[in-house]
C-alpha positions as CSV (number, residue, x, y, z in Angstrom):
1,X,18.3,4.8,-18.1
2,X,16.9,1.5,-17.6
3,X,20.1,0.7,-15.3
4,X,19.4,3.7,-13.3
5,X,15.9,3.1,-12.9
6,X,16.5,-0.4,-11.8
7,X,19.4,0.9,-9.2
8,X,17.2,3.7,-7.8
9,X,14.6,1.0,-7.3
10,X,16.3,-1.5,-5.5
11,X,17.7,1.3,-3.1
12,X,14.3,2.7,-2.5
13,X,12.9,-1.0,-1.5
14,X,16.2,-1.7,0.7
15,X,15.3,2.1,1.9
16,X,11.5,1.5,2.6
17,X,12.4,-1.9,4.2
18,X,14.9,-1.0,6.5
19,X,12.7,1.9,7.8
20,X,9.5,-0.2,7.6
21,X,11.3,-2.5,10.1
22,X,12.0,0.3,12.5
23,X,9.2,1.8,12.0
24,X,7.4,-1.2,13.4
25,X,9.6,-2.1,16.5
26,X,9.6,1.8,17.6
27,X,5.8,1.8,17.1
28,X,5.4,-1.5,19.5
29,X,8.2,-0.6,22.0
30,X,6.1,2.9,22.1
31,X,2.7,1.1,22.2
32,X,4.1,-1.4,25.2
33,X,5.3,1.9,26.7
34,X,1.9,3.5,26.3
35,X,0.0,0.4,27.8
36,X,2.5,0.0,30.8
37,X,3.4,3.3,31.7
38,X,4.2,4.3,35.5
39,X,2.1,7.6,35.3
40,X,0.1,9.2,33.0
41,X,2.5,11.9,31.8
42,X,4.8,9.2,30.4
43,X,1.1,7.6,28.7
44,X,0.7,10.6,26.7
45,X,4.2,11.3,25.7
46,X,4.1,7.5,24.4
47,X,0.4,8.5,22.8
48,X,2.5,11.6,21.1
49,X,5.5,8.9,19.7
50,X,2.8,6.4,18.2
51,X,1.5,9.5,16.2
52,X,5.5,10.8,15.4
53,X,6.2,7.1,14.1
54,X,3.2,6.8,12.1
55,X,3.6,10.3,10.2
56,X,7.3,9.5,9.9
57,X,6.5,5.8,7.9
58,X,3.9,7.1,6.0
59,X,6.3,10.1,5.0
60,X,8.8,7.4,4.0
61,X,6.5,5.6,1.8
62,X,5.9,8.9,-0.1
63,X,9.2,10.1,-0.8
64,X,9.4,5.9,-2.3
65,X,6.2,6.9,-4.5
66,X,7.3,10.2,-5.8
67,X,10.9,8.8,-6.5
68,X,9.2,6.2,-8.7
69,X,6.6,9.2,-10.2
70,X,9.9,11.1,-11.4
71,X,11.6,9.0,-12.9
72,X,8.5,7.6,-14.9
73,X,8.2,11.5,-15.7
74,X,12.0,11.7,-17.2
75,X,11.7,11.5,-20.9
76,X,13.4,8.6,-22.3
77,X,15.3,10.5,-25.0
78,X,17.7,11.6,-22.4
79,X,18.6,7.8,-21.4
């Protein structure tokens, strides 16, 4: 168990880094966007992406969280 745990764990860092890092260059590409947008229409559709790409980083730190709750929750019996 303890070399599944440790397996799952270093995925789920690579996992949260890797999207972390995109995460952050979609969020300033979209903020850049935002600020220098040729009409307004294109403002708001940037506004709308800044709230997509922080819902979608937030939602990948939680899947990280519960990953790490259920395997705290398996009984170590079955390991």
């Amino acid at each position: 168990m303890g070399e599944l745990n440790s397996l799952l764990n270093s995925w789920v860092l690579i996992g949260q880094g890797i999207i972390g890092s995109l995460g952050t260059l979609a969020f300033v590409c979209a903020f850049v966007w935002r600020v220098v947008a040729p009409n307004p229409h294109s403002a708001m559709e940037a506004q709308r992406w800044l709230g997509r790409i922080a819902v979608g980083t937030l939602g990948v730190e939680l899947a990280g969280l519960l990953t790490h709750v259920l395997l705290a929750a398996v009984p170590h019996s079955l390991g």
